[in-house]
N, C-alpha and C positions, 0 to 999 in steps of 0.2 A: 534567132541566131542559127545558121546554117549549121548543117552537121560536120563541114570541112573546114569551119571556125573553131567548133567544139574540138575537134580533133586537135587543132593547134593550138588553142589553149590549154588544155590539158599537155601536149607533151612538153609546152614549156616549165609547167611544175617539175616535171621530173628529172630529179637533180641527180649530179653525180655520186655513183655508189661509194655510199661511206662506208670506216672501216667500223666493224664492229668494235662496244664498247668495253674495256679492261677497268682494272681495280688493282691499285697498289695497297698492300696493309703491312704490318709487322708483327712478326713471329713473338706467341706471349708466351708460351709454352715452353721448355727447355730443347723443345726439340722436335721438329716433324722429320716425316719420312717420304720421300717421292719415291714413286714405281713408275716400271717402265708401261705401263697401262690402267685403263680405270678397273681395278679390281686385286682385290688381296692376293689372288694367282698369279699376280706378278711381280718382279722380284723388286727391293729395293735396291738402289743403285747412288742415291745421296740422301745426305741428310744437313738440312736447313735447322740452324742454331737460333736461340732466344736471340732476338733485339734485329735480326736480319730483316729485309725486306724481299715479297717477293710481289709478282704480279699474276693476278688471278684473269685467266685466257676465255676459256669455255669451260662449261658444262656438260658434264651426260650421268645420266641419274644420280648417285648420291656422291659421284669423286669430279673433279676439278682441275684441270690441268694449267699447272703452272710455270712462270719462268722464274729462279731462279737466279742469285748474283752468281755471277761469271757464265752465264747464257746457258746453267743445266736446266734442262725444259722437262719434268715429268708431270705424274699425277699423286692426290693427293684428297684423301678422303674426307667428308664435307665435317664429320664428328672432327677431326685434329684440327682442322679451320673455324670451331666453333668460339676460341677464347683467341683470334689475331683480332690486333686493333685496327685502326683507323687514320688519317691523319689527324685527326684530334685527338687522339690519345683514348676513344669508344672504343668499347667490345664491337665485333662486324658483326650483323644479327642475319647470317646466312639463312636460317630456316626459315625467316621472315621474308625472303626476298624471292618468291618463287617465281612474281613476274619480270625481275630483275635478274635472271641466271644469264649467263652467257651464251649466245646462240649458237645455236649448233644447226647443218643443214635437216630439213624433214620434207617428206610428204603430207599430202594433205588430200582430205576424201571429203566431198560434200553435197546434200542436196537442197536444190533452194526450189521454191514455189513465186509464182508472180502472177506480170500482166504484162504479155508482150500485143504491141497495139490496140490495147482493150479485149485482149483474147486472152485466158487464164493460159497459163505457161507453165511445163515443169523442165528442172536444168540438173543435169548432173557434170561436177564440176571438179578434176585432178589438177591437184598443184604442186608442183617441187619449190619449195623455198631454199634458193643459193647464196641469197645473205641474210641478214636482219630485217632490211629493208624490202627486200626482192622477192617476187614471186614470178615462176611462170605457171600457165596454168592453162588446160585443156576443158574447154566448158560445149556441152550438146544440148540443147533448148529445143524442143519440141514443143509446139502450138497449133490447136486446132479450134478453126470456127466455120460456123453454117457455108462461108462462102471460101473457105480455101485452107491448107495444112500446110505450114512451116515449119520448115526442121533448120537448125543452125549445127554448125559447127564452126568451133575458133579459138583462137590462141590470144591469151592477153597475156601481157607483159605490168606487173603492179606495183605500184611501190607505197608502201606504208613512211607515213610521217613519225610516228610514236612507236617505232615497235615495242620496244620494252613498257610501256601501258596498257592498262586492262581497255583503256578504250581507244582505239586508233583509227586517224579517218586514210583513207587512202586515197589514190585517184590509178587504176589504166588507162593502155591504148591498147589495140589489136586489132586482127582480122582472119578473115576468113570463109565460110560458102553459107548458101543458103541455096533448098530447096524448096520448093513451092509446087503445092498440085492443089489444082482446083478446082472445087466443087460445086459450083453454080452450072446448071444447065442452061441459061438464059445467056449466054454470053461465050459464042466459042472459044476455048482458050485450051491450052499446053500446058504441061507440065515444065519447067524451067528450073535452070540452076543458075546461080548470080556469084559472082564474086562480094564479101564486104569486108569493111571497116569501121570501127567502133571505137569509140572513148566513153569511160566513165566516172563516176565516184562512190565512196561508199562509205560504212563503220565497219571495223569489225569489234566485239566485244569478247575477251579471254574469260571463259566462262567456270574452267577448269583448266587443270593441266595438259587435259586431251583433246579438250571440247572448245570450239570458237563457236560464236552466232553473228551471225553477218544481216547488212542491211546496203542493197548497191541498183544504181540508176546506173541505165548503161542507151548511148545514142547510136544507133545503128544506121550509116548509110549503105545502101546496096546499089553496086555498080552494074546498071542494068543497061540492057543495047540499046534501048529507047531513047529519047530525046532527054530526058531529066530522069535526074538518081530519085531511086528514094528511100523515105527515111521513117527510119520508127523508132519509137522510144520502149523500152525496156523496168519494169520495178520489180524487184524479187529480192526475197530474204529468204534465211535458213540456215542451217547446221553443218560441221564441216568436224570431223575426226583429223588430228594429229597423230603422225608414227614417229 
C-alpha cells in the first residue's frame, strides 16, 4: 500500500470531535455546597438539597464541577460527592473511578526510542490535549546510520478511540521537514531538506495518574524533487509525563 493510501485511510477514521462525557446522580446527603472555584478559598454561593439532581462536568484534582437545577454551575468537593447515587439507586464510587474523571485540557512531555528505516531512532515528543479525544503534538526524531543522518521535525494531529480507558488505540495524520546529511564518501551527494507527510497508529497505556506508556507505527512519505517520493516506516515506544 502506498503511503498516500495510508494517509487516506487513516484520515477517514477520524471522526468528528465529540463532546466530552457528563454523569447525572442525586444528592443523598442533606445538603452539598458549590463554590465559586475548585477549592475551600472560595466562597459558597448555592446550596443543592437531598433528593436534587445535579450533573457532574469535569474534574481537576480532588473538586468537580457541576451544574445544578436552574443552570447554577459551581464546584464541589469530591468527599460531599462520595454518598450521591446513581440511576439505580448505587452509591457513585468516585474514588474508584480515577480513569473515568472528567477531562480537563493538559500537556504532555514524552520520550520514545525506535527504528526509523532500520536505523535506531530517538524522538522527543510535546502535546496539548484540547479534548478527550484530541491531541496535537510537536514530535523531533533524530536518526543516524553509517550512510546518512535524519532529523524530523512535525506536527500530528491524534485522536484517541477509548479515551477514558487504561488502554486506548489511536490513529494520526501530520506533517512536516526532514533533514538529511550524508555520510557516504562513495557517492557525491548534498545535504537536503524535504518536505513530509505522515499517518500512523498506536496504544497508549494510562499507567498512573501522571504517566502514560505508548506504542506507535508511523508511515512517512518525503516530498522530494526527484522523480518519486519516498517513504519510510517509523516503530517506537516510550514514556510520556501528564501536567
Amino acid at each position: 500500500m502506498s503511503g498516500w493510501r495510508v494517509l487516506f485511510f487513516l484520515l477517514c477514521l477520524l471522526p468528528a470531535v465529540a463532546p466530552g462525557d457528563t454523569l447525572t446522580v442525586t444528592v443523598a446527603d442533606p445538603f452539598i455546597e458549590l463554590r465559586t472555584g475548585p477549592g475551600r478559598g472560595y466562597p459558597v454561593f448555592h446550596v443543592v438539597e437531598q433528593g436534587q439532581q445535579i450533573v457532574l462536568l469535569k474534574r481537576r484534582t480532588q473538586w468537580i464541577e457541576v451544574r445544578a437545577p436552574r443552570g447554577h454551575q459551581g464546584w464541589v468537593s469530591r468527599a460531599q460527592l462520595a454518598r450521591t447515587l446513581d440511576d439505580t439507586g448505587d452509591y457513585v464510587a468516585l474514588e474508584e473511578r480515577e480513569l473515568a474523571d472528567f477531562f480537563t485540557p493538559h500537556a504532555e512531555f514524552g520520550v520514545l526510542v525506535g527504528e526509523l528505516d532500520r536505523t535506531t531512532a530517538l524522538s522527543v515528543q510535546a502535546g496539548w490535549a484540547f479534548t478527550d479525544r484530541f491531541q496535537l503534538a510537536l514530535s523531533w526524531t533524530e536518526a543516524n546510520s553509517d550512510f546518512a543522518s535524519r532529523r524530523l521535525l512535525d506536527v500530528s494531529l491524534m485522536n484517541q478511540f477509548l479515551p477514558h480507558r487504561r488502554l486506548s488505540p489511536y490513529v494520526l495524520v501530520g506533517g512536516g521537514r526532514v533533514d538529511v546529511e550524508p555520510r557516504t564518501v562513495l557517492v557525491q551527494s548534498s545535504d537536503r531538506s524535504e518536505r513530509s507527510v505522515h499517518a500512523g497508529a498506536g496504544l497508549r497505556l494510562w499507567l498512573t495518574r501522571g504517566f502514560v506508556w505508548r506504542a506507535e507505527y508511523r508511515h512517512y512519505v518525503f516530498l522530494t524533487t526527484q522523480d518519486d517520493n519516498e517513504e519510510l516506516e517509523q516503530w517506537r515506544t516510550g514514556f510520556s509525563v501528564l501536567f
